[in-house]
N, C-alpha and C positions, 0 to 999 in steps of 0.2 A: 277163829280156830287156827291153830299151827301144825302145820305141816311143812314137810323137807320140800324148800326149790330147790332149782338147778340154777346153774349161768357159768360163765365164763372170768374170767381173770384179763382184767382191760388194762392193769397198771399195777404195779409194782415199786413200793416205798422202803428198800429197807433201811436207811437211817432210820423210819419211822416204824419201823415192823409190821406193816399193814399194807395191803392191797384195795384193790375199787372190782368190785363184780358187779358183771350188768347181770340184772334178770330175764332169766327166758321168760318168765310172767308177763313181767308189764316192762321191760326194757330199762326199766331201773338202776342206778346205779348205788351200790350196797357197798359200805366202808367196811372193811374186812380185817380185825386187827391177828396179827399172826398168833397172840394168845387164846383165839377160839380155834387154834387150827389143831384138827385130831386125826393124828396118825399113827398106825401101827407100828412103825419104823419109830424105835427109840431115840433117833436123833430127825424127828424130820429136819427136811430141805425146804427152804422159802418156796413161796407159791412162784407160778412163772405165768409169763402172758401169755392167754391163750389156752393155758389149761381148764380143763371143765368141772366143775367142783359142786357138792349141793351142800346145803346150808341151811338152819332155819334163820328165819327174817324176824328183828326185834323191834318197833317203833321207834324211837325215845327224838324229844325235843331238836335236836341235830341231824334228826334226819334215821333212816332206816340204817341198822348194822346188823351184820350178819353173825351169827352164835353156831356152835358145834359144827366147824367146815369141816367137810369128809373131801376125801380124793375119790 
């Protein structure tokens, strides 16, 4: 079943456009590409470390990523 986590912003890539969030869940850490990133601000701002952001969590073969990051 999918539902919204939370967690934190551990790292920050921008040549790559994507961040690392750990899970408040299971202390996971969740690849974060800045194109799932949704924000009401028309021009968002890169994720920063430390910020707290929820997400929903997608499986796939590489590992878990995180899909429609809110602020």
């Amino acid at each position: 079943m999918n539902h919204r986590r939370s967690g934190t912003v551990q790292a920050v890539s921008e040549g790559r456009q994507e961040a690392i969030i750990r899970a408040d869940e299971d202390g996971a850490d969740i690849l974060a590409p800045y194109a799932e990133l949704r924000d009401s601000d028309p021009e968002p701002s890169a994720l920063r470390t430390g910020e707290r952001v929820t997400y929903m969590r997608e499986e796939q073969s590489r590992g878990p990523i995180a899909r429609d990051i809110c602020r």
